[in-house]
N, C-alpha and C positions, 0 to 999 in steps of 0.2 A: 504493500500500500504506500503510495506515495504523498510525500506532507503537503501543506497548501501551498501554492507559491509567494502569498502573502510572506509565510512565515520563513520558506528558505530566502524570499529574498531580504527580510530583514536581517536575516543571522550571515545571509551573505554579504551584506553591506559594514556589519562589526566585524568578520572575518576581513574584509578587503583594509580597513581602515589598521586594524593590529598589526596585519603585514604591512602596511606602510609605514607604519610606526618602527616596526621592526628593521625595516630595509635598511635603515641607519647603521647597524649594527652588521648586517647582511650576511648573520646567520641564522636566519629562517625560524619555525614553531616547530613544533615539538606536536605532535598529534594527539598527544592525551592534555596538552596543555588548549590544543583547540575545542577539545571536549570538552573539559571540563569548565573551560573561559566563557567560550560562546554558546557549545549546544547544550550546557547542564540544563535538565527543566524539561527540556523540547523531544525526549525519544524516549521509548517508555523498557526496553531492551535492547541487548548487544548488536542484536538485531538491524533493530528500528536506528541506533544510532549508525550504523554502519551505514544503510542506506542513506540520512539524514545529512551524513558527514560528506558523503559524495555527490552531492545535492548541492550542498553548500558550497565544496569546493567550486564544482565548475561552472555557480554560477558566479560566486567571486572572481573566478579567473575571467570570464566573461567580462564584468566591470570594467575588470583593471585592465584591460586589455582595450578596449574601450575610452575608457579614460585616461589612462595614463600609459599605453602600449607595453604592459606586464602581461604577462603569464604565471601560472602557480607551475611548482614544478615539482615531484618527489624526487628524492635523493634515493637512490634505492636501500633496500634492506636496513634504513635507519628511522622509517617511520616520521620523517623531518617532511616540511615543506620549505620550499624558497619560492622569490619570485628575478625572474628573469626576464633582462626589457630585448622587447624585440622593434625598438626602433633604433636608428643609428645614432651614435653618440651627441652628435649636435642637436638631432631632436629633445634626445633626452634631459638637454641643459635646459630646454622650456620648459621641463615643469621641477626638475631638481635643482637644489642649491649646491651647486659643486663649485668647490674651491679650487685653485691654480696648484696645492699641494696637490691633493687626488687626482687632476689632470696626468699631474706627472708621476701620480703612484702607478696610474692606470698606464700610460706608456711603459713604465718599464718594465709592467704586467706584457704586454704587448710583445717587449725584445724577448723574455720571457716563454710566452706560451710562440712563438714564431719560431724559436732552436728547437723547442721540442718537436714540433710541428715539420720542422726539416729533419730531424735526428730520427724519426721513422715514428713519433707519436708515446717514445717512453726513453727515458735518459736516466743513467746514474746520477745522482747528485755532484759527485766529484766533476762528471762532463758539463755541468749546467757552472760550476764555480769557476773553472780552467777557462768555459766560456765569459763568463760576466768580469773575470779578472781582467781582461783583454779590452772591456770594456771600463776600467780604472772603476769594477765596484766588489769590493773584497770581501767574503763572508762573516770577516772578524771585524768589519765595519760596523763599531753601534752607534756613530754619530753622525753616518752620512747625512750630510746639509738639508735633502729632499727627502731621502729615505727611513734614513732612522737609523735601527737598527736592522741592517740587512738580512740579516741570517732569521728574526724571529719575523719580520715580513715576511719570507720565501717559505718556511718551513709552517710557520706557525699562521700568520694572518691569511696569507692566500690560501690555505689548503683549510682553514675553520669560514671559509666565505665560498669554499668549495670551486675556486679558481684552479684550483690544483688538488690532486690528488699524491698522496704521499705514500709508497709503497715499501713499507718494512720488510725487509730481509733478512736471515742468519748473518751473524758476524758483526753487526752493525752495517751493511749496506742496503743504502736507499735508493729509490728511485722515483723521480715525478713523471705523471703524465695529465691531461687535462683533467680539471673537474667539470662535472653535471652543471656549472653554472657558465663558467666558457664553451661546453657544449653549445650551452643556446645564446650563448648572446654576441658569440664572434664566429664568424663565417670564414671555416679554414681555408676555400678559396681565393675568398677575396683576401687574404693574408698573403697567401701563398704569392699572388698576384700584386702585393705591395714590398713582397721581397724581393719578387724578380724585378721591379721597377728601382730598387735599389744599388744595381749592379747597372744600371744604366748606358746598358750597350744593348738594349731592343728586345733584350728576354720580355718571352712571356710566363706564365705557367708551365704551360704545354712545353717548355722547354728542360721543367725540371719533371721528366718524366714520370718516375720510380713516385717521386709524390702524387703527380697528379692523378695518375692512375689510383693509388690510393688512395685520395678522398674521392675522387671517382666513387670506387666501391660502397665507399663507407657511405655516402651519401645515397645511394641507390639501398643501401640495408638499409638506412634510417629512414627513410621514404617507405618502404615494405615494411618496418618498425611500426611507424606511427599509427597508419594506416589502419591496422592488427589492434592498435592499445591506445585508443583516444581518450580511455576513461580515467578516472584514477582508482587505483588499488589499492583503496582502504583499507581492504579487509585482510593484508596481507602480514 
């Protein structure tokens, strides 16, 4: 039985506003904290709140999408939600307040998720420093001018904002490759396509094969992905 749309979209409209609240922070809800916040009251079993709770989501993502070109997005197997903008950067400076620091946090997110994205899509940690050294920014840097501390940006900020994904290994050997939230909010070909414009002797993409054909694929799965699983998976 489905609730009234009165009522999902009421509880969709305090869902839409906490995530915005949250975005600040831009590590996303916690799924029992959206239960308990927004739908306590409203579903009368595990049931009813399961259905309720995906009701709400996607008409909050609906909203925000809408009005502020968001999306809600699950993090897998962590029962988290985030929201991720699918409009391009300059649009998104109309309705957020971003400061000339985070411009340039965000660039060097960019140099960042662009090695990986050339290094076949997963990198030791070691290869991402040997890379950023070359770029005069050191791991052991914690007062870089823009950045801060570098080491707990890269390991610690971007992979709890889900920019990055952090992959522990035996031995103490790490490895990053994109998180759920540069999945959707940066388009690896157009990347791909502003690094060959960097070399500035008439590369295109299609010139850096081995990649392109690889997000090729990947892009062709995730279109067959989406297609499959538009819903959210609450009940998971």
């Amino acid at each position: 039985m489905s609730h009234s749309l009165d009522l999902v979209a009421s509880l969709a409209s305090n869902l839409a506003h906490m995530l915005l609240i949250q975005e600040k922070t831009k590590l996303g809800l916690k799924k029992s904290d959206i239960i308990n916040q927004v739908l306590r009251g409203h579903a009368e079993d595990r049931a009813s709140t399961t259905r309720l709770l995906k009701e709400v989501l996607e008409e909050a993502s609906r909203l925000l999408e809408n009005a502020f070109g968001y999306k809600i997005k699950e993090i897998p197997g962590k029962a988290l939600f985030i929201l991720v903008n699918t409009l391009d950067f300059e649009q998104v400076e109309q309705f957020l307040e971003i400061d000339g620091e985070w411009k340039q946090i965000r660039g060097f997110l960019c140099i960042v998720l662009s090695f990986i994205l050339m290094s076949g899509g997963e990198i030791r940690d070691e290869q991402l420093w040997d890379f950023l050294r070359n770029l005069n920014v050191a791991e052991d840097d914690k007062s870089h001018p823009t950045l801060g501390d570098v080491e707990k940006l890269v390991k610690t900020t971007f992979v709890r904002w889900h920019y990055l994904d952090l992959i522990k290994e035996r031995q103490g050997l790490n490895s990053f490759r994109w998180g759920v939230r540069a999945e959707h909010e940066f388009n690896k070909m157009e990347m791909l396509n502003f690094v060959a414009s960097i070399y500035g002797d008439g590369r295109t993409a299609r010139d850096f094969t081995g990649v392109f054909r690889r997000l090729e694929e990947e892009a062709q799965a995730a279109q067959s992905s989406e297609s499959m699983n538009e819903s959210f998976h609450v009940d998971e």
